[in-house]
C-alpha positions as CSV (number, residue, x, y, z in Angstrom):
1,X,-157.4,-40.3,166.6
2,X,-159.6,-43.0,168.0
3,X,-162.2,-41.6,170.5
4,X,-162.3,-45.0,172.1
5,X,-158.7,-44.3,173.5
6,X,-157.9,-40.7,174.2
7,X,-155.6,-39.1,177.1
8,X,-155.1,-35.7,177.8
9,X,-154.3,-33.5,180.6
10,X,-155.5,-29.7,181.3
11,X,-158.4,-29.9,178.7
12,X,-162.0,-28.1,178.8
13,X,-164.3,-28.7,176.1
14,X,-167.4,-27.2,175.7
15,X,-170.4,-28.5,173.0
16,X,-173.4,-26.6,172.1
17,X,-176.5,-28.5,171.1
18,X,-178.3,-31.6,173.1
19,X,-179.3,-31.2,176.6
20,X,-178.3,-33.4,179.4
21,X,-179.0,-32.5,183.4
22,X,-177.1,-33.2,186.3
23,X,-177.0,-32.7,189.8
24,X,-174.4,-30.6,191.8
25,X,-175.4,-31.0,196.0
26,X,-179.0,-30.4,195.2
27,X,-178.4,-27.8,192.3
28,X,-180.0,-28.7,189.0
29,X,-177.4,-28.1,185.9
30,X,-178.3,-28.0,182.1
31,X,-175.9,-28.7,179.3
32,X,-175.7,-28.6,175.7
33,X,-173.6,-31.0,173.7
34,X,-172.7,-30.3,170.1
35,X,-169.9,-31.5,167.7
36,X,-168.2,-29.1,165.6
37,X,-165.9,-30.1,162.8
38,X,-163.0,-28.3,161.0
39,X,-163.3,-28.0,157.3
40,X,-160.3,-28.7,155.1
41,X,-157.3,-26.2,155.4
42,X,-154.8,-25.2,152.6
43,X,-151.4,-23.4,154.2
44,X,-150.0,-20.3,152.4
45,X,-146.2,-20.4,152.0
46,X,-146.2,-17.8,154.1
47,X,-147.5,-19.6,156.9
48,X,-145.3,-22.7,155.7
49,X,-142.2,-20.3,155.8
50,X,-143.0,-20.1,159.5
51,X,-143.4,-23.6,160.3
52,X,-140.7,-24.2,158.9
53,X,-138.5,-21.4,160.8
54,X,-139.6,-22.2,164.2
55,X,-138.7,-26.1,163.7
56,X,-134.8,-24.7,162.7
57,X,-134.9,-22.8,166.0
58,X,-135.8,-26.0,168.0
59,X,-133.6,-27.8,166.0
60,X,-130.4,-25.3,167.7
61,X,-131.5,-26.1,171.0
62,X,-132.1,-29.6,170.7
63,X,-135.9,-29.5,170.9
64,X,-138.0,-31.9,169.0
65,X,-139.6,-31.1,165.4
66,X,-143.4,-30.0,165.6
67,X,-146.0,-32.0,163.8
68,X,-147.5,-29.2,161.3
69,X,-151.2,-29.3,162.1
70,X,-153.8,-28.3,159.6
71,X,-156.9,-28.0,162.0
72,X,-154.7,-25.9,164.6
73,X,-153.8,-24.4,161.5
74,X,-157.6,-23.1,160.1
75,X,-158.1,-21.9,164.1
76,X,-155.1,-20.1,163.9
77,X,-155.9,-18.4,160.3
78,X,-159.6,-17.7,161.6
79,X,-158.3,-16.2,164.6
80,X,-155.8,-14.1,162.3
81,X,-158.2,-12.9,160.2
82,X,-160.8,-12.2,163.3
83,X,-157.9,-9.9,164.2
84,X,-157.7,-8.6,161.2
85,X,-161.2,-8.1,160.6
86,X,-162.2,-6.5,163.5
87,X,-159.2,-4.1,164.4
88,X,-157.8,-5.5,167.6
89,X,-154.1,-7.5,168.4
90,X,-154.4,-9.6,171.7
91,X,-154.8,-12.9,172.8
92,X,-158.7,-12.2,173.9
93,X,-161.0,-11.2,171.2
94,X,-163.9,-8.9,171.8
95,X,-165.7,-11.4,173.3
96,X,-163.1,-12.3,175.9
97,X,-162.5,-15.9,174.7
98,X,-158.9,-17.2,174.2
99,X,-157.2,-19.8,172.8
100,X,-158.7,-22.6,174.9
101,X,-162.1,-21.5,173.6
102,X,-161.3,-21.3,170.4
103,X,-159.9,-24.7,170.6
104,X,-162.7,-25.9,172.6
105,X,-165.3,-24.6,169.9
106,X,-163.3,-26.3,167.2
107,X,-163.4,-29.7,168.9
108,X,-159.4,-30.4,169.3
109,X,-157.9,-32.2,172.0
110,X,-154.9,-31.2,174.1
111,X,-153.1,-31.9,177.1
112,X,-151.3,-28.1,176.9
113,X,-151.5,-25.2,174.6
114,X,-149.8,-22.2,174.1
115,X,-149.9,-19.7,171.4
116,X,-147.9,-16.5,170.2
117,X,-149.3,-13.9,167.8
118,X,-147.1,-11.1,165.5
119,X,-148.3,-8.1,163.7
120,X,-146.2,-6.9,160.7
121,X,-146.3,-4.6,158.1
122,X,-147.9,-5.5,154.7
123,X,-144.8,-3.9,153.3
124,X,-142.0,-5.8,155.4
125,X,-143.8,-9.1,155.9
126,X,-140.5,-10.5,156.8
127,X,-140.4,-14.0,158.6
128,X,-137.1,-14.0,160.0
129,X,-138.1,-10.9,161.9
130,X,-140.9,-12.1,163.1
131,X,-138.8,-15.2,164.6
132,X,-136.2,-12.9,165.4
133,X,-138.9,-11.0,167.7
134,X,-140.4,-14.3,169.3
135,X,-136.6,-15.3,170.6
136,X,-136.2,-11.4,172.1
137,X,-139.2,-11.9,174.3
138,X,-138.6,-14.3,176.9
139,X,-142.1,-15.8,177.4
140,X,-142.6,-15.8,173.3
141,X,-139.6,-17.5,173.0
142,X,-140.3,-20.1,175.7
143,X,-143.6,-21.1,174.1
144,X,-141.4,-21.6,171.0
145,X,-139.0,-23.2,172.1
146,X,-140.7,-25.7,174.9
147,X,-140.2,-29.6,174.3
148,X,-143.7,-30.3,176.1
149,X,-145.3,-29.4,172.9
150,X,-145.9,-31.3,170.1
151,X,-147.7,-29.9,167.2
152,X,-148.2,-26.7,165.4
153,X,-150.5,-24.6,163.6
154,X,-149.9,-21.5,161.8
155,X,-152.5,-18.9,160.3
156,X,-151.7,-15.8,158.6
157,X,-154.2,-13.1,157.3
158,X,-153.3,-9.8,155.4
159,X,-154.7,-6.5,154.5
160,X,-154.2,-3.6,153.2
161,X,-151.3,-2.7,155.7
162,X,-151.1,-5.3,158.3
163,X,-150.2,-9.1,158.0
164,X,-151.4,-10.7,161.2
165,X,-149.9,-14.1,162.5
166,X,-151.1,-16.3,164.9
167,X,-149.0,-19.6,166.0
168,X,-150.6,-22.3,168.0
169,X,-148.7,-25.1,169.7
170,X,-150.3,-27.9,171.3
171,X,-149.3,-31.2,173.2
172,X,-150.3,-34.7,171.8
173,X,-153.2,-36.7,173.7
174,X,-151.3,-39.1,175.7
175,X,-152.2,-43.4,176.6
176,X,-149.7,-43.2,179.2
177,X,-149.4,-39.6,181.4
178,X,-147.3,-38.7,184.5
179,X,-148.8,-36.3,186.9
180,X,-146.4,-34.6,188.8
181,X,-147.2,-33.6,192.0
182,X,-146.3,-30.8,194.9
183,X,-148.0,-30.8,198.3
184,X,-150.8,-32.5,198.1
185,X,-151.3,-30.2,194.7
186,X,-153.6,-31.5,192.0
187,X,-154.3,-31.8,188.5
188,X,-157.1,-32.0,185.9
189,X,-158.1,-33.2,183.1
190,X,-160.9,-34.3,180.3
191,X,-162.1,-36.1,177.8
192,X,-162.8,-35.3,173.7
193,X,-166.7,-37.0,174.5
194,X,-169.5,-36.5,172.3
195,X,-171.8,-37.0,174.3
196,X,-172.6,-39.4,177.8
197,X,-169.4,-41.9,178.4
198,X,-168.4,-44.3,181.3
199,X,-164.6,-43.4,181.4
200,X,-162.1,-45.7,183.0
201,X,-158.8,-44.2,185.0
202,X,-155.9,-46.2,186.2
203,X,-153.4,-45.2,188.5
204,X,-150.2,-47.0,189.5
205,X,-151.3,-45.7,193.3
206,X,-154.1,-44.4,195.4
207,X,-155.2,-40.7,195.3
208,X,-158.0,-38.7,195.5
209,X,-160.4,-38.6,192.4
210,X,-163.3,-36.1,191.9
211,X,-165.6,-35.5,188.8
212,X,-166.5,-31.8,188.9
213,X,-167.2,-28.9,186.0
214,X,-165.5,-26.5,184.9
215,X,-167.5,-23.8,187.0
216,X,-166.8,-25.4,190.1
217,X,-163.3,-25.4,189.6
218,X,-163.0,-21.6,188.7
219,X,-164.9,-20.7,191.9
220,X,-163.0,-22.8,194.0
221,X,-159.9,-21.0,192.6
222,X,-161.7,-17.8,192.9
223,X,-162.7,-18.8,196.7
224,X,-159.8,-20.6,197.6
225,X,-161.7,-23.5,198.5
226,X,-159.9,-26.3,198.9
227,X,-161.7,-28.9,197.1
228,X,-164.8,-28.3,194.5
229,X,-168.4,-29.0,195.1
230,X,-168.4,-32.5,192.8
231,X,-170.7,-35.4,191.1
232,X,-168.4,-38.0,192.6
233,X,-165.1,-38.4,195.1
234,X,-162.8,-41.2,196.2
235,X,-159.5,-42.6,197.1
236,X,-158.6,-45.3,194.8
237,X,-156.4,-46.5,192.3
238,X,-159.0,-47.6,189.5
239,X,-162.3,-45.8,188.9
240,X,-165.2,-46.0,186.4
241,X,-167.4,-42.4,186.1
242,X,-169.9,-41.6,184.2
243,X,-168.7,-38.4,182.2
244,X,-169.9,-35.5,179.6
245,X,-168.1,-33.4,177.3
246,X,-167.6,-30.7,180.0
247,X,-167.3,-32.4,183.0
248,X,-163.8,-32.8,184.1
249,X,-161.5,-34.6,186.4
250,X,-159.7,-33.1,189.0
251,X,-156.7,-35.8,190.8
252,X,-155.3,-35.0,194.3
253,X,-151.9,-36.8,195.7
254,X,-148.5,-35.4,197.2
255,X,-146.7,-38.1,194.9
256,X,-145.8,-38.2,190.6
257,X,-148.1,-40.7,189.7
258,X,-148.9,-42.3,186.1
259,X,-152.5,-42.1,184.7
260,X,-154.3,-44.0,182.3
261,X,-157.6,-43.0,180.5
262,X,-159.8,-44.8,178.6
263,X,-163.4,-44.8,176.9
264,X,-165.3,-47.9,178.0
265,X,-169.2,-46.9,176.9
């Protein structure tokens, strides 16, 4: 994917490496910047088995096919085998990050992400059950099932005992994005930067935009604040900001607009 044209909705990322500072009303912030790349990534046939599976069940309800993914795919098989590893089943490791993080860390771009996880025995490693236990549990089987997404990725680690799965699915970046809106509600999203980048957004009307962080945001949910302390703010159609990898964009209106995004320097 070209990094001179990339959309996306509902996306943090967070780099480690290069500082940059910033100003937030008069409060000096630091940031590292790093880029971190996936290595190459071979599926077992068991995890093809469930690729496979899961597209047949969208296939009886009409859903589209999933793009298999091999980077959502090594996440997913590291995450397995962190699991594995380290004795715990649950969507938060140890170190309380989840699948966003992980995501984040491995430098892949989303709009939305969702993600089941199975535990089996080494002795009944049996696929169909596994599917058969994601449809029986209505939020599993949502996630499953849900047109939004796009792609997949699958990662499987065994022991001794225990197989553990981990399924990732992921929406594509998008050149062309609705935002749907409720009561004046709003939406956010980011960019997959590498570092400093004037970004351009288009809308097809007026609304509120504001560049803010990702900590702003959580303690304005936290507070219920109604808008985040910000870098920048303003009603307009078309806007040029200055952005880095973890700054993000947060879009107010009581209307569904369309959105454009695009790296301009």
């Amino acid at each position: 994917m070209d990094l001179n044209k990339a959309f996306l909705l509902f996306l943090f990322l967070i780099f480690t490496g290069c500082l940059n500072n910033q100003h937030v009303d008069g409060k000096h912030i630091e940031r590292e910047i790093k880029e971190i790349n996936v290595i190459d990534f071979s599926p077992s046939s068991m995890e093809i088995d469930i690729f496979e599976k899961i597209n047949k069940e969208r296939r009886k309800v009409n859903a589209n096919a999933l793009e298999y993914d091999t980077k959502l795919s090594y996440v997913a098989r590291k995450y397995s085998e962190k699991m594995l590893n380290e004795g715990f089943f649950d969507h938060y490791d140890k170190e309380g990050k989840n699948v966003d993080d992980r995501l984040k860390e491995a430098n892949i771009s989303y709009s939305t992400v969702g993600e089941n996880l199975a535990l089996v025995s080494i002795m009944d490693k049996n696929v169909e059950k596994v599917i058969e236990q994601w449809l029986k549990s209505e939020r599993h089987r949502e996630t499953m099932l849900d047109n939004q997404y796009k792609k997949l990725g699958v990662g499987a680690a065994c022991g001794k005992e225990l197989c553990y799965i981990t399924t990732i699915y992921v929406n594509n970046l998008f050149s062309e994005i609705e935002l749907p809106f409720r009561n004046n509600d709003y939406v956010i999203f980011s960019l997959p930067l590498n570092g400093f980048a004037k970004v351009k957004i288009k809308l097809n009307e007026t609304a509120e935009i504001i560049l803010t962080s990702r900590d702003e945001l959580e303690k304005m949910k936290k507070e219920n604040l109604n808008r985040p302390n910000y870098y920048w703010r303003k009603k307009t159609d078309l806007a040029v900001v200055d952005m880095l990898p973890d700054d993000i964009i947060v879009i107010y209106s009581n209307k569904t607009l369309k959105a454009e995004a695009e790296i301009i320097g």
